[in-house]
Structures are given as C-alpha cells and as structure tokens.
N, C-alpha and C positions, 0 to 999 in steps of 0.2 A: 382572619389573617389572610393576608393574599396566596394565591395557591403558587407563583414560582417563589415565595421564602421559603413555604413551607417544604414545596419539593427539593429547592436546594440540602433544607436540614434535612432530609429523608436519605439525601444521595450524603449527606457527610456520614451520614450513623451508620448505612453499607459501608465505606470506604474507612473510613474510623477517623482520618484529615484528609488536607488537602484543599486546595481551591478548587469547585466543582459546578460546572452552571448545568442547564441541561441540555440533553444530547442532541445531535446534531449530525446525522448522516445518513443514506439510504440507499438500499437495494432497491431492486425489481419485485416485488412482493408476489410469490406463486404457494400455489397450493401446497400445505407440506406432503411431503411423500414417508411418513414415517409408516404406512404401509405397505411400501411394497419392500421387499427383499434386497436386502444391501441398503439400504435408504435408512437405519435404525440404528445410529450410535448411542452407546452407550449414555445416561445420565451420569451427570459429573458427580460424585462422591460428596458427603459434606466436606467441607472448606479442613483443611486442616490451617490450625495457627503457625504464619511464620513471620516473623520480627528479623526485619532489617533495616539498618541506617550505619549506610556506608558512604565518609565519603567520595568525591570524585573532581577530578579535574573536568570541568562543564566543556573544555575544548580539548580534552586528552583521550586517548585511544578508552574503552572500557570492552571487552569481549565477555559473551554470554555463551554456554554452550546450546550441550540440546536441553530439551524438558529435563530435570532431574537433575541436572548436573551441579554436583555440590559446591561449585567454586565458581567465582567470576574474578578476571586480570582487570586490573584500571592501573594504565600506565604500567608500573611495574613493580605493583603487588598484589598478589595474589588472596585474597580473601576466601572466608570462609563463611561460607552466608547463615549456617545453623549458627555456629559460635557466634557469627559477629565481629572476628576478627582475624587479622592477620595472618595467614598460615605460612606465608615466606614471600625472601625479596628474588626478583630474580636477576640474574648476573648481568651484569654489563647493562643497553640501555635498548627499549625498545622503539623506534623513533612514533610518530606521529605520520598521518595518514598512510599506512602499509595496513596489508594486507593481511590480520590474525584469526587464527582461527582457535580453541579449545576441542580436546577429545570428548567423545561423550558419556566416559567414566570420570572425565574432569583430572586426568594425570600429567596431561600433557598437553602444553604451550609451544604453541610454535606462529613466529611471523615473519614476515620478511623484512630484511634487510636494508633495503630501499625503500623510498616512498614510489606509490603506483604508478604507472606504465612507463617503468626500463627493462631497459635487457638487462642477460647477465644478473640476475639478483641473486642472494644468497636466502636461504631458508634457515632462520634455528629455531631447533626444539629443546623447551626446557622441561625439566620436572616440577611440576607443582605442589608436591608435595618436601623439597628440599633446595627449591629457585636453582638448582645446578643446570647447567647445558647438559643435553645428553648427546644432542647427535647438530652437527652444522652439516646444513646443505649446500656445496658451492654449487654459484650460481655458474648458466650456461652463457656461450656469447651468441647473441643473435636470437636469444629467449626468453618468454617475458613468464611471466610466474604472478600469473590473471587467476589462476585457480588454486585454492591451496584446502586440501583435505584429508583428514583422520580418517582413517579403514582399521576396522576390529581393534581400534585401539592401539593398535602394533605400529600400523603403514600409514606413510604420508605420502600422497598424493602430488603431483605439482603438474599444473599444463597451462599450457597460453597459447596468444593468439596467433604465434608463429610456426606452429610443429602438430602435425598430426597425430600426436600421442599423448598419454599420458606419461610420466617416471614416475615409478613407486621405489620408497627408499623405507626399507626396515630400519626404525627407531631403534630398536636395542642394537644389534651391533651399525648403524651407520653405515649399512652396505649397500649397494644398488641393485635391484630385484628387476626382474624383465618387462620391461616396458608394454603398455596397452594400448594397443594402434586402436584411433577411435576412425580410422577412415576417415578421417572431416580436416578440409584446409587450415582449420584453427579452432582454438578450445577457448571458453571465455567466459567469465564469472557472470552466474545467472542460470549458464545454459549445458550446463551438466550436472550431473546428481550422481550420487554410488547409495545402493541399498544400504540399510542398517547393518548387514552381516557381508556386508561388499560385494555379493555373491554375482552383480548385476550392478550396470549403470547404465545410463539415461543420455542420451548428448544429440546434439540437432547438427545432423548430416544431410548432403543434398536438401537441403529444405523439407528435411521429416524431420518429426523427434522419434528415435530409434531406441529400442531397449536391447541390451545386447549382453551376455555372459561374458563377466570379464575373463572369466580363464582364459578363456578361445580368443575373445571377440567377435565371436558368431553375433549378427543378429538374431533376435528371439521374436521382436513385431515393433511394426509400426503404431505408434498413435495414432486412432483417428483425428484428420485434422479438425482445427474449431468450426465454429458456426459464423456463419458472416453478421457481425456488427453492425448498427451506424453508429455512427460519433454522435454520441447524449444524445440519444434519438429512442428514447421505452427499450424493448427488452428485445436481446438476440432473435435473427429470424433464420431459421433453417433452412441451408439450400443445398437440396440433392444432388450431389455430386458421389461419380465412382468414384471409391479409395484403392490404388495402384499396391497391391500384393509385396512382400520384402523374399527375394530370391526363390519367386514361385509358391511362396505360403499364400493362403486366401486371404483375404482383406480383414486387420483387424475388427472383432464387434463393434456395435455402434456408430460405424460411419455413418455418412450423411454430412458430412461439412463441403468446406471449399478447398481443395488443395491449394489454387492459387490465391486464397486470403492468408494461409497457412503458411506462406511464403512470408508475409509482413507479420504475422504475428509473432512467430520464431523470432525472425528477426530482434523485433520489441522485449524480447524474454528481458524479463530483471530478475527472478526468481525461480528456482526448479529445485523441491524436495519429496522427497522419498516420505510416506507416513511413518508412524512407528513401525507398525509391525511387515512394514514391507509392502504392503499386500495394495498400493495405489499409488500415483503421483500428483502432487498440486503444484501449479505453475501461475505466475503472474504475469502478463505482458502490457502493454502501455499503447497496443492498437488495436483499434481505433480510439479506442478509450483504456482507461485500467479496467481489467478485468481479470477473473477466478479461473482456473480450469483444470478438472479435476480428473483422470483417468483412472481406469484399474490395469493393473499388471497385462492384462491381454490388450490392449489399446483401448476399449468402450470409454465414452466421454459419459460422465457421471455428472458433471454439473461444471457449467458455461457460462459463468453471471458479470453484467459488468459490475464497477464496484464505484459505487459515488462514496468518496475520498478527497478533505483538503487539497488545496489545489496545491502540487510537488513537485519537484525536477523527478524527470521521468528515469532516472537511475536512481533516488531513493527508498525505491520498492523493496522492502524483505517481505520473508513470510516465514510460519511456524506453524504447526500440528500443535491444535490440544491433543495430548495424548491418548485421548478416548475417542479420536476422532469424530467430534461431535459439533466440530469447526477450527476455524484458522486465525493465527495473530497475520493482519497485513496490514504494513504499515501502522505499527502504533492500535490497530483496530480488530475487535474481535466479530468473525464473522460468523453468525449462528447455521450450522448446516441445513435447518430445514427450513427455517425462517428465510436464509439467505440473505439476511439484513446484517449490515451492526450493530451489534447490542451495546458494545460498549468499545470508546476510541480515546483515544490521546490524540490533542492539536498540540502541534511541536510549536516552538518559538520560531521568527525565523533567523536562519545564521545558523541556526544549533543542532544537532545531532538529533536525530530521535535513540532516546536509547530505553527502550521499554521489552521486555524477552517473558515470555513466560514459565513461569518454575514449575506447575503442574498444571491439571485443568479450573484449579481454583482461585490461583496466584498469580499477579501481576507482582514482577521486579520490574523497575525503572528510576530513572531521574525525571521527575514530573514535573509538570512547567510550574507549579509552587513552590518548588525547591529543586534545580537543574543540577546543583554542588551535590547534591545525596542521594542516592539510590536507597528507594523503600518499599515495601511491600503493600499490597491492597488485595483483600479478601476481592475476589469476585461474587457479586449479589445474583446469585442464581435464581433462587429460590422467588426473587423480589423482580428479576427479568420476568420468569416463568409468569409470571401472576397477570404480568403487564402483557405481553403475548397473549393469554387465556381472552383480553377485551380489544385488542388491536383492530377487531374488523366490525364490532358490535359499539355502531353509529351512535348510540343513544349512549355510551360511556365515553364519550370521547369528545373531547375537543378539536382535536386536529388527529388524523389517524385515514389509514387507507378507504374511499368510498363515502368517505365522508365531506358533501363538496363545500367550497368555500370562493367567496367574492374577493374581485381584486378592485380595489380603488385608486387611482392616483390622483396625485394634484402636483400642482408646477408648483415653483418659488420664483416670480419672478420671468422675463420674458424666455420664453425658447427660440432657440436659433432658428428652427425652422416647423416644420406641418407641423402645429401640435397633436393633432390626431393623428396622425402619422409615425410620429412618435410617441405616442398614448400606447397603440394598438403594437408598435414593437417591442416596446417594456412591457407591457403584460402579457405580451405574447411568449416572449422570453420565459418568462413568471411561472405561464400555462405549462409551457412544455417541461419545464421541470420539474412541477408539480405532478403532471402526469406519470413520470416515471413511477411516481411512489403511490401509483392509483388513485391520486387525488383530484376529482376534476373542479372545474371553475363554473360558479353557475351566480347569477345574479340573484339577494336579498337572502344570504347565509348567515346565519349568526358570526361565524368566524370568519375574519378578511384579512388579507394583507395590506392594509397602507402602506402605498408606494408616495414618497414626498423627491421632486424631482428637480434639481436646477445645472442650471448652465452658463457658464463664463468664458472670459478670453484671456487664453494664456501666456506666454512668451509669443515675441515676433520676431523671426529668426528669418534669415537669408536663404536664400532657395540656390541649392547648387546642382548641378546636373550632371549626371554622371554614364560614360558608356558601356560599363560592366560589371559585376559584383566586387571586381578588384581591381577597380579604378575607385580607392580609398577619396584621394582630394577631390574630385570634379572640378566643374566650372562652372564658377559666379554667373550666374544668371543675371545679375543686379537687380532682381527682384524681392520681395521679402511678403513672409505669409502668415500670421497669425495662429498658434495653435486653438483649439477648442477642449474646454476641459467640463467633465459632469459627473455631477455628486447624485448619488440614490439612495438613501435610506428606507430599508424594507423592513416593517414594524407590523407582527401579527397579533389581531385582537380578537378578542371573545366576548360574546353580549354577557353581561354579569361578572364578568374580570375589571375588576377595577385596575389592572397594570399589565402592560405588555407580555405577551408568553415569549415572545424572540423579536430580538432586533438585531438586524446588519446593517453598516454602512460600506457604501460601492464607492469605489473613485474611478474614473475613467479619461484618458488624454488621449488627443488623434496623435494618430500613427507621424513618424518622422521620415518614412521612406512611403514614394507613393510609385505606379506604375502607369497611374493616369493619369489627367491634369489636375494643376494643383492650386487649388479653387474652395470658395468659401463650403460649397457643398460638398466638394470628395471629403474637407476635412471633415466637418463634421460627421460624415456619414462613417469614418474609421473612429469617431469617438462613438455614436452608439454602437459602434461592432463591437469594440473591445466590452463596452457596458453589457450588450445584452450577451456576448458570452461569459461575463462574469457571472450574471444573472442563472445563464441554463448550467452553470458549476456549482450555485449556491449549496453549502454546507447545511441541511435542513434538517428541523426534525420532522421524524415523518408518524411519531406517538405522542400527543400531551393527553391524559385523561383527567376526568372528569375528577374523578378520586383521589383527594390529597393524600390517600395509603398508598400508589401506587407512583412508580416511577415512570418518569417520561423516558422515550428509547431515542435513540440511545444515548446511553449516558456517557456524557463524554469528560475527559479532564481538559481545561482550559486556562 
C-alpha cells in the first residue's frame, strides 16, 4: 500500500475524522534544552475525552475564552461545550466584526457595541449563565475601545489608541474604579497583556515592552529587547547590544538584543499573553518575519524563533498557552517548546476566520476546514508526535527530515522568457534557502528530490500610465501598452521506492502592475520570478515524512 494513504489513515484514527493530509510547516530545528533549568515543561497528561458539535455561523462572531473555560458565544448563544448545548440566549443582539471577549471562569460576556475602529463605543457585559446584561459601558467621545479585558473575573478593562490609560469598570455594581495610567501615547489590541490575577500588566511604552504593578503603575522591568532577524533568511542571529536600565534599575537578564530592532518589532506586536501561571510572557510579531518570543517575569528572553506559518494578513496572528506550558496555539498551529517546531497546524480557507482555541493541553476546539459550520473537538496525538520526534534526526528512518540532504531537479514546459539557467539556478535557489531553514541541505544524486516542472506565458496587455506620486490615483496615458508575464511551478517531492508523490504544491505567479524602473520586456518579467521565488522561500513544507508507515509525518496539519 502506498505510504501517504496509509499515513493519511494513521493521521484519521488520531484525530477520530476530518479531512487530514500531511503536515506542512517548519521551525528552525535546535538542540532541545530540556536539560537545563526552566527549559522542562511539564508532559501533557493523557487526553481526556471531549465530544463537541456545535453548530456555527462560518461568517458570524464565535469567542473562545482561556484554556478551561466551560463555555464558548457564537453569535448570540451561549453554549456549553461539556453538555453540548445551549445554556442561554443573550439579550438584545451582538453585531459582527466587534470586538468580544469571555471571562476566564466563562461567567461573563462582554463586546462592543460598534464594529472596530470608532470612537465613543459602548461596552456590554452579559451573564452567561442567564443571557441577562449585567453592566453597559458608555462609550467615551474621542475613544476607541482597541482593547477590551476581564481581570479576576470581576473588572473589565477598556483602552485604545487615543488615551494613555486604561478604565477599569467593576461588573457587579457598573461603577467606575480608578483608572491605570500606562504612561504610553496610546494602548492597542496585541500590545498589552494583565497577569492571570491582574496583579501586573505588560504594555509597550517609549519603544520598551515594560512590566509594571498595576496598583501603582510603577514600572517593575524592562524586556530585554529581541535578537536581530533576517526576513526567511535560517535562524536569529544575536547582536550585542547594551539594554538602557528602567528608572535606575540594572538591566533586565538576558539582554543581548538590538534596542533599535526592538523598535520594529514592538511596533509589529499582533499578540501579547501572560502564561497561566503568571510567571512568563509570549508575544508574536510580524517583523521581520512572524516570529515567537518568550520572556520571564524579570525581562530574560527564553526563546526567539521565527515561525514558518501559511502565508496571512499580518493582523491575523493569535496565540495561546498550552496550559502545562509545554508550547503555544499561533495561528491555528501548535508550537512544541523544545522542538520549537509545529507539531500540528490548521490551514484556514481563505475568506474565513480561523477559529481553532485550545480547551486543555490535549484538546483542540475548532470549526475545521472539513466542516467550517461546526465547531468539534480533536484529541491531540501526543504520544504518536513523541514517537515521530524520537527519529526526526536519525537519517536512516527517514525520508525527508532535518540532515537529511535531498536533490533539486527542474524542467521547463515549453519556452522560457529569458536565461534559462538563469532562471534554473533562481528557482532552486529559492528552493535551497528554504530548505535550509529546516536543516535540510541540497546535494546532487539523493534518493529524495523535489521536482520542480516550470512554465511561462503572456498575460493581459494593458496600457502603461504614468503617474507623479502615490496619490496621483489617474496618471497619464503614455499611449504606450505592455504585456503582463505570468508563471506556473509545481513542486512535487519524491522518494526512490515511493511509488506516489509525499507532497505536492502548485505556485502561480504574475509581474507586478506598478514599476519604479522602465517598463520593459525584462523588468517585467524579472517582478514575475520575484514574486515566484518568494513564494517559493514561504513554501508551507514538511519538514518529517518517515520511513515507517507507524509513524506520523510532522506536522500534522488539517487541510
């Protein structure tokens, strides 16, 4: 039997259904550290059974809270994921794209009022366990309500991008409590965080991210900043720089980054949470690339990794704490701490929402691209990762896997528009460097290759207009007119003794419609392999098939 059916039915009997091929993503592959001190999360628990099928409006609001939380909203009812049904309606109506959040005892609903970015919005909070309002927040003028968060269960939170503060409004009686100067010109979804017990929060002032006692507002320490990046270029590279003290305290632990990288990474925040138990931060940002970044309470930088992830609008970044912190949901994808890979990911549709949250460290809840209308559960295959991890670097079990090198072959379809070696040596080169990331190198007469199958056409011919500024919309007619260039790639990996392909992509790529230089048979085409061979150093790969039809390929993704 060929080995990706049999893996496919391997990855259905973990997962119990669903459509499932195999996995498709990749870290930076480093030593694990589960030896040294702080580096040693806890092993995930066996799976406990949970059964859900709920449905969902595929384009209607659905909130998830934290780990644990007995309840999720879709639209405007309130579910009960143990039961399996309905636990109440709630009043009145809650619109479509705002801003909702859940408590992390799952008591209390609260969204806003408005859809995203106005002023003046209103805030309500309902009870989940009787759909009644408990408390309305009017909105302010001149204030945008970018941030909206549950503290000890009691206090909601509200700040945005206009006002240097937070408002905290106690839920039970609906009264207004003494506002949290964050010091910062504006507050904004991503780039603040409040501890599990409130006690502290997190928020990126002057170009630090700053931890600070909310009683006071004292600062308590700076983050050290990250490590300097390149865009899809292998793995962070450290550059010494001194970290600048917060009001005469010494420099958080672990510095060594770049203050002035720290400036754009901030910047880029889409995600900033608190662990469970307090005691670290993990943060997403989208420069230079997507990437992890993990501090503890005192500022030390624990772990810096970029994260090869589906290619996204760079505001659809979430992220989540398995609760044993033993890794993180980002994006749809589960990232292993010591591995620092994906083990297992969700590819969203596109159009549609990712809605995938994790219930414990065992448990996936989502609407999965099998069925988008239903929210279901899926055991996580630990045990069946773990196995496949155990030969990840042991060449001789493995088909494709870190260390293990592999030949690239292309062939044209048909004439090329210009150097074929030229463009031979771009595509595979492309090919290389993404391979590399995941310690894979390229070496000629490997059992396992990618065929690369290559062509190229002419696509619309449109009129060339020329324009004096970015917002000089119409231009002027040139009366010229210029031919687009358009190219297909299909990357198809094979194994000596595989009778059937282990992965196949197809690439589309069209030259660019604005140019800065002249506009010429060559600049065009020369914007159609750009956009090709960055598609290529994005490629969604796997970076595990093994030898052993018992073992799963990593990571396993839903598609």
């Amino acid at each position: 039997m060929l080995h990706s059916i049999v893996r496919l039915q391997i990855v259905l009997r973990c997962f119990i259904a669903g459509i499932l091929l195999l996995g498709t993503s990749s870290l930076k592959l480093t030593a694990a550290e589960s030896g040294k001190p702080g580096n040693s999360p806890q092993e995930a628990k066996p799976a406990e059974a949970l059964e859900v099928r709920i449905p969902i409006d595929s384009k209607g609001e659905t909130t998830f809270g934290a780990a644990a939380c007995p309840v999720i909203v879709t639209g405007s009812q309130v579910w009960d994921l143990r039961r399996g049904e309905i636990q109440a309606e709630l009043e009145g109506t809650v619109e479509q794209n705002v801003i909702t959040v859940l408590s992390d005892d799952g008591k209390y609903f609260a969204a806003a009022m408005k859809s995203k970015n106005q002023e003046n919005t209103p805030v309500c909070v309902w009870s989940t366990e009787t759909g009644k309002k408990v408390c309305e927040i009017p909105g302010t003028p001149k204030r945008f309500a970018d941030l909206i968060v549950f503290s000890k269960n009691k206090l909601l939170i509200l700040g945005g991008r206009s006002t240097p503060d937070f408002q905290v409004w106690n839920i039970e009686d609906g009264k207004q409590a003494k506002p949290i100067d964050v010091k910062a010109k504006r507050v904004e979804q991503g780039k603040a965080a409040f501890s599990p017990d409130g006690e502290q929060f997190l928020s990126v002032v002057d170009d630090k991210l700053t931890l600070f006692k909310t009683a006071t507002g004292k600062a308590l320490t700076v983050m050290s900043p990250p490590r300097r990046m390149e865009r899809l270029n292998g793995p962070a590279v450290a550059v010494p720089q001194p970290v600048r003290p917060v009001r005469g305290k010494p420099p958080a632990a672990g510095g060594g980054g770049d203050p002035r990288e720290a400036v754009f990474v901030y910047a880029w925040l889409q995600a900033l949470k608190f662990s469970p138990d307090g005691t670290e931060i993990a943060a997403v940002s989208t420069h230079p690339q997507p990437r992890l970044i993990v501090w503890d309470i005192k500022g030390k930088i624990l772990f810096d990794e970029p994260l090869s992830l589906p290619s996204m609008a760079f505001w659809e970044h979430s992220l989540q704490w398995l609760p044993n912190k033993s890794g993180w949901l980002v994006s749809g994808h589960i990232i292993d701490r010591t591995l620092k890979r994906a083990v297992v990911g969700v590819r969203k549709k596109f159009g549609e929402d990712l809605r995938v949250w994790l219930y414990d460290d065992n448990n996936l809840v989502g609407a999965f691209p099998n069925n988008s209308s239903q929210l279901e559960a899926y055991a996580i295959p630990w045990k069946e990762i773990r196995e496949s991890i155990s030969t990840l670097n042991d060449t001789k079990e493995t088909l494709l896997g870190p260390g293990k090198p592999v030949s690239i072959k292309i062939d044209f379809a048909g004439q090329v528009g210009g150097d074929a070696a030229q463009t031979a040596n771009e595509i595979a080169g492309a090919l290389g460097q993404r391979l590399q990331r995941d310690g894979i190198k390229v070496a000629d007469g490997q059992e396992t290759v990618f065929h690369l199958k290559f062509s190229e056409q002419a696509g619309d011919t449109l009129p060339i207009y020329e324009r004096q500024s970015p917002f000089d919309f119409r231009g002027n007619d040139t009366g010229r007119k210029a031919t687009e260039r358009k190219g297909s790639l299909v990357v198809e990996l094979t194994a000596k003794g595989e009778e059937a392909s282990l992965w196949r992509e197809a690439l589309d790529a069209t030259s660019a419609r604005s140019f800065k230089e002249d506009i010429n048979d060559v600049n065009i085409r020369k914007t159609m392999l750009e956009s090709l061979t960055r598609q290529i150093r994005e490629l969604y790969l796997p970076y595990y098939i093994p030898k052993d039809e018992q073992r799963l390929a990593l990571p396993v993704v839903f598609q």
